[in-house]
C-alpha positions as CSV (number, residue, x, y, z in Angstrom):
1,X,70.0,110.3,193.7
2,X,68.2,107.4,192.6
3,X,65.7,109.5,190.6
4,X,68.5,111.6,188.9
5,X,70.7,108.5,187.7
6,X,67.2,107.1,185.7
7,X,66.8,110.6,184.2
8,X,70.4,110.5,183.3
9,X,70.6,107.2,181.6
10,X,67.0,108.0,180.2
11,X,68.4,111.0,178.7
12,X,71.9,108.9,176.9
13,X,69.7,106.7,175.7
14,X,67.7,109.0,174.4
15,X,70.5,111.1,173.0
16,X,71.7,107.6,171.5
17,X,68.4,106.6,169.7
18,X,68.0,110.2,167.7
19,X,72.0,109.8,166.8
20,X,71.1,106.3,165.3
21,X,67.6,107.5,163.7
22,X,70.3,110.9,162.3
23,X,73.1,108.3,161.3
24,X,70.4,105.6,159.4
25,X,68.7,109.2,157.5
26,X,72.3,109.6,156.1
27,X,72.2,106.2,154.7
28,X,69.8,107.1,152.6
29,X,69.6,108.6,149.1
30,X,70.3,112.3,148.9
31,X,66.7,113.8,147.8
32,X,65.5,110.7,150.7
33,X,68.0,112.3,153.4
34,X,66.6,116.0,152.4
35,X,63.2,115.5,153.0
36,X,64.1,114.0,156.1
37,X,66.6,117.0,157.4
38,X,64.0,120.0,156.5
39,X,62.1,118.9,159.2
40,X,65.2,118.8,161.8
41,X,65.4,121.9,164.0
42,X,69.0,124.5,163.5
43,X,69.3,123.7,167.4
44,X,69.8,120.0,167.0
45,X,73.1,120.8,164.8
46,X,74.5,122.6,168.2
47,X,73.8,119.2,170.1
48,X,74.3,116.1,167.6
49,X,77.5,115.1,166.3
50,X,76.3,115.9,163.1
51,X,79.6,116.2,161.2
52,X,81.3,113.0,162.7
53,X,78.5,110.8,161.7
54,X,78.3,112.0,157.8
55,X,81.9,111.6,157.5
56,X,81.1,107.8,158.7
57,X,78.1,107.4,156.6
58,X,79.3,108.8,153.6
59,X,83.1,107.8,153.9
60,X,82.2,105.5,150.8
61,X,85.0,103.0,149.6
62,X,86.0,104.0,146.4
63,X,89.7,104.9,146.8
64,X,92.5,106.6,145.2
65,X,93.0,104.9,141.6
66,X,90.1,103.0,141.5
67,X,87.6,102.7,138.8
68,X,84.8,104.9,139.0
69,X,81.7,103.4,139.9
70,X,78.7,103.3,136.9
71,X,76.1,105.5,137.1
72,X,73.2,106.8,134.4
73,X,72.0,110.1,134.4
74,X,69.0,111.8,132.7
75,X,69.8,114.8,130.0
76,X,69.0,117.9,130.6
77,X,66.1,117.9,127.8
78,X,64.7,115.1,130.3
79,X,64.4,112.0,127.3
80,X,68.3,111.4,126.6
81,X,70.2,109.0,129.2
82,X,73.9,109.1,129.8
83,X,75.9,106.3,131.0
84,X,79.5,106.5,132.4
85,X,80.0,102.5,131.0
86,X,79.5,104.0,127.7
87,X,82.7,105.8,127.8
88,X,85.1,103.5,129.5
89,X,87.8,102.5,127.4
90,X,87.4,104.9,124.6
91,X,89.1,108.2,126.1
92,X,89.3,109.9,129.8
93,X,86.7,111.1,132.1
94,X,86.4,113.9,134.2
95,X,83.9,113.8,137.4
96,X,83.4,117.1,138.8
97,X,80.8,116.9,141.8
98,X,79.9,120.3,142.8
99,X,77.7,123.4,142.0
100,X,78.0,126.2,139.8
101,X,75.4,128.5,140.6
């Protein structure tokens, strides 16, 4: 009995340490946090609470009605910049996040 409690808590606290190594990879940037998940195994999505933790990691705090947050981005010719500061206060902005392949 004694033997199959230690297994037990060996295996929580187990368990525990991968969610915390899973929940500080999706900290990280996005190309940081890719590299990181092509190496996890499709089984481990069965097993860790995968979804719970990247609603918590990535909940952010920008809310409803808030200014957007600056950000630069490189042009698709790879030497122009664009930078959402530029625009503020001269007309409205549209962020669309998504994929359209």
């Amino acid at each position: 009995m004694k033997r199959l409690m230690k297994t037990l808590v060996t295996l929580v606290a187990l368990y525990a340490a991968i969610c915390g190594l899973l929940f500080a990879a999706m900290l990280q940037s996005p190309d940081t946090f890719a590299r990181i998940m092509k190496h996890v195994p499709w089984a481990a999505f069965m097993v860790l609470p995968f979804k719970p933790l990247w609603m918590t990691a990535r909940s952010g705090h920008v809310r409803v009605g808030d200014a957007a947050p600056d950000f630069s981005l490189e042009g698709a010719d790879h030497k122009s910049h664009f930078q959402l500061a530029s625009l503020r206060g001269q007309k409205p902005v549209v962020l669309v996040f998504g994929s359209y392949t």
